[in-house]
C-alpha positions in Angstrom: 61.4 55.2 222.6 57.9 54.4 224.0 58.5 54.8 227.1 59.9 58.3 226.3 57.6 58.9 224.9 54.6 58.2 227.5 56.9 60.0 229.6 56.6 63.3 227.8 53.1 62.9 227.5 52.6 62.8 231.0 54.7 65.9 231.8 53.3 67.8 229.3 49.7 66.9 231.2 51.0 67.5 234.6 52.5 70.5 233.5 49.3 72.2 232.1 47.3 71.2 235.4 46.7 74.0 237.7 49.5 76.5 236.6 47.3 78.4 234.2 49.2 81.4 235.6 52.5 80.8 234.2 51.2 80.7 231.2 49.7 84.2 231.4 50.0 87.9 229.4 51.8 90.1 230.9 52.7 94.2 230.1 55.3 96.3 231.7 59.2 95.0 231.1 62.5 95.8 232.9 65.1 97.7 230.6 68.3 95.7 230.7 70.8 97.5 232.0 73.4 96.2 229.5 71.7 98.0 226.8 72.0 101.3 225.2 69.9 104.5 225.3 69.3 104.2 221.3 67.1 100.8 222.5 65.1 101.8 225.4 61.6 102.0 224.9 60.3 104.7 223.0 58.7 108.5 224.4 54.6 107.4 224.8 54.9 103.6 224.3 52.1 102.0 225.7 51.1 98.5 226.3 47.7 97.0 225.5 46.1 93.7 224.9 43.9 92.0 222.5 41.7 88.9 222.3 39.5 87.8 219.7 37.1 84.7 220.6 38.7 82.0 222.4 42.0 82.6 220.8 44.7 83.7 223.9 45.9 87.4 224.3 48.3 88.6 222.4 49.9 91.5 224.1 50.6 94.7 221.8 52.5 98.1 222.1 52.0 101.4 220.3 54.0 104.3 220.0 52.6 107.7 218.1 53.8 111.0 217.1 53.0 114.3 218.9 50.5 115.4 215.7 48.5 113.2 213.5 50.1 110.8 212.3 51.0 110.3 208.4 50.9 106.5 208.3 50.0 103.9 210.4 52.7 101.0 210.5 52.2 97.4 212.2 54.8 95.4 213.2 54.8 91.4 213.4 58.2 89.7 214.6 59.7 86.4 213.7 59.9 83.5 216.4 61.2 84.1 219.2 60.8 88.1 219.0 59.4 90.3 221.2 58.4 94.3 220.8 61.0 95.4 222.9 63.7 94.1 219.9 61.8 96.3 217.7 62.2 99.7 219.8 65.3 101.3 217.4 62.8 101.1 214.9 59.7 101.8 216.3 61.4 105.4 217.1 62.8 105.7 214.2 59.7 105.2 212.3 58.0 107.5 214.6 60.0 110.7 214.0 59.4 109.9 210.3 55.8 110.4 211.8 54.1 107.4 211.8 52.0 105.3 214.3 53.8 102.3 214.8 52.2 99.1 216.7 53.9 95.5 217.3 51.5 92.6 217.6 53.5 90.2 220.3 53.4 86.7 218.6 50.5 84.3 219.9 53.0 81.9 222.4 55.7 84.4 222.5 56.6 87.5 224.2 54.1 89.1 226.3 51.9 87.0 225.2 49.7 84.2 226.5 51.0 80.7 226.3 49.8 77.7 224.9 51.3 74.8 227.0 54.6 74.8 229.5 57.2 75.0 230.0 57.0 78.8 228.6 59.8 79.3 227.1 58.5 76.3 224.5 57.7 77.5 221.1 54.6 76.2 220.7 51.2 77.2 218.4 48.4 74.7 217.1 48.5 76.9 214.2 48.6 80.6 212.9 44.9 81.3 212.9 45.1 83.3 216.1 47.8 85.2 214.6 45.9 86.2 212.0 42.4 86.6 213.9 44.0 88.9 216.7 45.8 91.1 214.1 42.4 91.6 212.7 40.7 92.2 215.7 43.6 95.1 216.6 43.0 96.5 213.1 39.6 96.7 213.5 38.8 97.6 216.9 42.0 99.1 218.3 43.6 100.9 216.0 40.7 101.8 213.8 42.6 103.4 210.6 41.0 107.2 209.7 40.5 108.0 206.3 43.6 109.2 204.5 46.2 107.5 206.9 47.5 104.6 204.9 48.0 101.1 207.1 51.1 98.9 206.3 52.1 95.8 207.7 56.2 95.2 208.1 56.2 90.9 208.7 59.4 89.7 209.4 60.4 86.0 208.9 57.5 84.2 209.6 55.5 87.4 210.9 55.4 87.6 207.3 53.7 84.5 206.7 51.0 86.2 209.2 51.2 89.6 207.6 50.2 87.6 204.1 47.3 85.5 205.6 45.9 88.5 207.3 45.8 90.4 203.8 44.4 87.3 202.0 41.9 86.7 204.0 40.1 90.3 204.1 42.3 92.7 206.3 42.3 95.6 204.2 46.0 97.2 203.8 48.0 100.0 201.8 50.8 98.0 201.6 52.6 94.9 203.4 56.3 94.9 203.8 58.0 91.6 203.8 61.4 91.3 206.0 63.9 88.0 205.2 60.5 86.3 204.7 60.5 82.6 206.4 58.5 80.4 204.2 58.4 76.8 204.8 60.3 75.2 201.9 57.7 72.6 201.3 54.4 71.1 202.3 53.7 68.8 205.1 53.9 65.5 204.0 51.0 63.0 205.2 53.7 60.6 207.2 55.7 63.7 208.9 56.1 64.2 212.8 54.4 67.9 212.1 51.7 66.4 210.4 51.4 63.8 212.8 51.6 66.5 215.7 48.3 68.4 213.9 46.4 65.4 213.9 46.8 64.7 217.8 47.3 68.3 220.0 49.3 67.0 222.9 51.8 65.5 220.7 52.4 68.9 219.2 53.7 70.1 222.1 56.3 67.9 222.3 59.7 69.4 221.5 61.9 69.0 218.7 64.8 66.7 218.7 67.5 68.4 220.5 65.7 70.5 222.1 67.0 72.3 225.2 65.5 75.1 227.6 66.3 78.6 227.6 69.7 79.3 229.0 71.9 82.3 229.9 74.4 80.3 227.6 72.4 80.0 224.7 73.8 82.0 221.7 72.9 85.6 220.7 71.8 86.3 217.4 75.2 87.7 216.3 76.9 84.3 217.9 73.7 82.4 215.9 74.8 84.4 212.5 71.6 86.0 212.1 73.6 89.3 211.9 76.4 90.7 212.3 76.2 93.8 215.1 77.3 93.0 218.0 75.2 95.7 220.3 72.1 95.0 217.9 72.7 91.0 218.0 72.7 90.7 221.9 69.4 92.3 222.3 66.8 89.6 222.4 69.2 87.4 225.0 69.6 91.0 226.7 65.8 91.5 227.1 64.7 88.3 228.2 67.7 87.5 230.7 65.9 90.8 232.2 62.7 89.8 231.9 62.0 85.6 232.9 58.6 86.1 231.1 60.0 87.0 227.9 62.4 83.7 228.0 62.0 81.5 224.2 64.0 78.2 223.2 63.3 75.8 220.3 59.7 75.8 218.2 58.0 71.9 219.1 56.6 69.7 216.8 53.4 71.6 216.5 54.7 74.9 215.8 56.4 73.7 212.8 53.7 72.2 211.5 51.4 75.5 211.9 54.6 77.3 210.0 54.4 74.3 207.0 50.4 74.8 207.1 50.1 78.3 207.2 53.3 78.8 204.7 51.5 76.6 202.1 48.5 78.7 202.4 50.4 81.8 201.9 51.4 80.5 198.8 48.6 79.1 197.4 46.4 82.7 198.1 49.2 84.7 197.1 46.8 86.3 194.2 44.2 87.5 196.6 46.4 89.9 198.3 45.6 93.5 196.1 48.1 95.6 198.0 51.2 96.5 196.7 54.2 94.4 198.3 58.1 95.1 199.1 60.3 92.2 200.1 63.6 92.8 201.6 65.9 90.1 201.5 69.3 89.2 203.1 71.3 88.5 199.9 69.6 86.9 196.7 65.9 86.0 197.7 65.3 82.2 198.4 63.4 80.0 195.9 59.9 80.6 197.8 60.3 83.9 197.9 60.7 84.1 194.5 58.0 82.1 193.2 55.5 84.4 195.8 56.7 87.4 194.7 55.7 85.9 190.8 52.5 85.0 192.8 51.8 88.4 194.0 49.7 90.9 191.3 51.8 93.7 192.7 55.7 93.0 194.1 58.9 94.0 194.0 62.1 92.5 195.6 65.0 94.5 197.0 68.0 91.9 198.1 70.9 93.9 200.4 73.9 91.7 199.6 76.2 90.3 202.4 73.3 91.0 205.3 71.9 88.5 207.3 69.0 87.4 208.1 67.7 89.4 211.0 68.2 92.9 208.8 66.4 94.9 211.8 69.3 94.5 213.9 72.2 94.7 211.1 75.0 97.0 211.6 74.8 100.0 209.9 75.7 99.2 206.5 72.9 97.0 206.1 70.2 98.4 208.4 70.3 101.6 206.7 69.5 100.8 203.3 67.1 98.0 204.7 65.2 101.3 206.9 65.3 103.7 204.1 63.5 101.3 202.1 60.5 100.3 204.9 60.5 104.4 205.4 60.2 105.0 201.6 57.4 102.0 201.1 55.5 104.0 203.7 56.2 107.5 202.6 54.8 106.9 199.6 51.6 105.0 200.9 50.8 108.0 203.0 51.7 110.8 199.8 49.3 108.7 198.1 46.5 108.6 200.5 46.9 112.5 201.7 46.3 112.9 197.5 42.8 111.1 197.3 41.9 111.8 201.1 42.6 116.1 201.0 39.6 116.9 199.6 37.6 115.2 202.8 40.4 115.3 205.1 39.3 115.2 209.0 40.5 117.4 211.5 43.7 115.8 212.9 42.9 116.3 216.8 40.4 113.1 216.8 42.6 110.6 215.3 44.7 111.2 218.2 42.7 111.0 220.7 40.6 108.3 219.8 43.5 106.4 219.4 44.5 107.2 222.7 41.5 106.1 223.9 41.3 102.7 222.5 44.5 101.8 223.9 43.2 103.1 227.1 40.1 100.8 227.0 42.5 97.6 226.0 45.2 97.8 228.3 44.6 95.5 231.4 
């Protein structure tokens, strides 16, 4: 076991020396061509980056409406995600006339990596996350008066969605999607505790653990939902696209999930915005006692979906959509009401929007 270990060490040393490359952001992605019309990327999407101190680049995307828009939503996948899952949505939520953004995942997507190989889940914690969400708030997107800005988190996106508005990122509303939140603490003695007390054993992968494959299950095979077109998307994209490639989280992400989790919980009653958590089926135990947490919650469960309710069949998107679409409607009716009396011409919201995503994109 020692010498297994020692072993991995060594690899995980050699493998970060000199290849700084593959480890790399990157934009532009090939459309698979085993994929549908209703998933290619939508009209004006756009690709930008963003970096806040030392933290890696996090690669982003926008897509707008042709006039100003009514709301302004931000996306923030699960593990493994990237944007280019989230495209359905992104257009639909853009005909309903919203901005729509997706933060790539620090270590996933287009995104800059942490260690190698690249298809390794790995993050020392969520605090990049959460700083670079911030920073594309801030100095990217740059929310006019009277445009509402709502963050959609799913699965553990969530658990970045609730940090960000707990620590100070001002929002109209945060939408919770099958929210992922570790069941319990990180106990002293643990190999995820262990991996945040020493970095390079962190990266090491779980038990198990095997590299991305052209074999490895879809997310319908996985049971994370049950559409076959809709579950075949992520494996579609990154058989396409090497870049885009994810396995297994290591040690150290699931100790930053556990850390950043229990945070969550514990600043629940910071967070001022009104919340809506969609869950597959009857919410879990965590979610439950968050939601109790939360000064302003509700819950909506959609019996018999699964987990991944973005890429549901019909029966179960649907009522999952209407509900995001709703949350959102009425965030915007709600601004327009206090903002019409010092309402700004529409025209510069556009274009300095337009030109912000110009500056950022490398």
């Amino acid at each position: 076991m020692a010498r297994a270990l020692i072993a991995a060490l060594l690899l995980l040393t050699l493998a970060a020396c000199g290849r700084g490359e593959l480890m790399g952001a990157f934009a532009e992605s090939r459309t698979p061509p085993s994929i549908g019309p209703r998933f290619f990327t939508p009209e004006g999407w756009a690709w930008g980056f963003v970096q806040t101190g030392d933290h890696p680049i996090q690669r982003y995307g926008v897509a707008t409406t042709w006039h100003a828009p009514r709301a302004i939503v931000v996306i923030l996948p699960g593990y493994g995600e990237s944007a280019e899952v989230w495209f359905e949505t992104v257009a639909a939520l853009t005909r309903r006339g919203y901005t729509v953004w997706v933060l790539d995942r620090a270590g996933q997507g287009g995104s800059a990596r942490f260690t190698l190989p690249r298809d390794l889940g790995y993050t020392p914690s969520f605090d990049p996350d959460v700083a670079n969400l911030k920073g594309l708030v801030k100095v990217v997107i740059r929310p006019q008066p009277g445009v509402p800005l709502v963050l959609l988190g799913h699965a553990d996106g969530a658990v970045v969605a609730l940090r960000a508005a707990e620590t100070g990122l001002r929002v109209d509303g945060v939408v919770l999607s099958s929210p992922n939140l570790a069941a319990k603490a990180v106990s002293q003695d643990s190999a995820q505790a262990w991996a945040g007390r020493v970095p390079l054993l962190g990266r090491l992968p779980m038990a198990g653990w095997r590299p991305w494959s052209r074999s490895r299950p879809d997310e319908r095979e996985q049971g994370h939902t049950h559409d076959l077109w809709r579950g075949a998307l992520a494996k579609a994209w990154q058989t396409a696209n090497p870049d885009l490639r994810m396995s297994d989280p290591s040690l150290g992400w699931r100790g930053a999930h556990q850390a950043a989790s229990r945070l969550a919980q514990t600043d629940a009653a910071r967070v001022q915005s009104p919340v809506l958590v969609l869950s597959a089926g009857a919410p879990t135990a965590e979610t439950t006692a968050l939601c109790k947490a939360l000064k302003r919650c509700v819950t909506l469960p959609i019996p018999g979906a699964r987990a991944d309710l973005h890429l549901e069949s019909d029966p179960w998107r649907t009522p999952w959509f209407e509900a995001v679409a709703a949350f959102v409607a009425d965030k915007a009716w709600a601004s327009r009401a206090v903002a019409i009396p010092h309402t700004a011409p529409a025209s510069p919201v556009n274009s300095e929007a337009s030109d912000e995503d110009t500056a950022h994109q490398r």
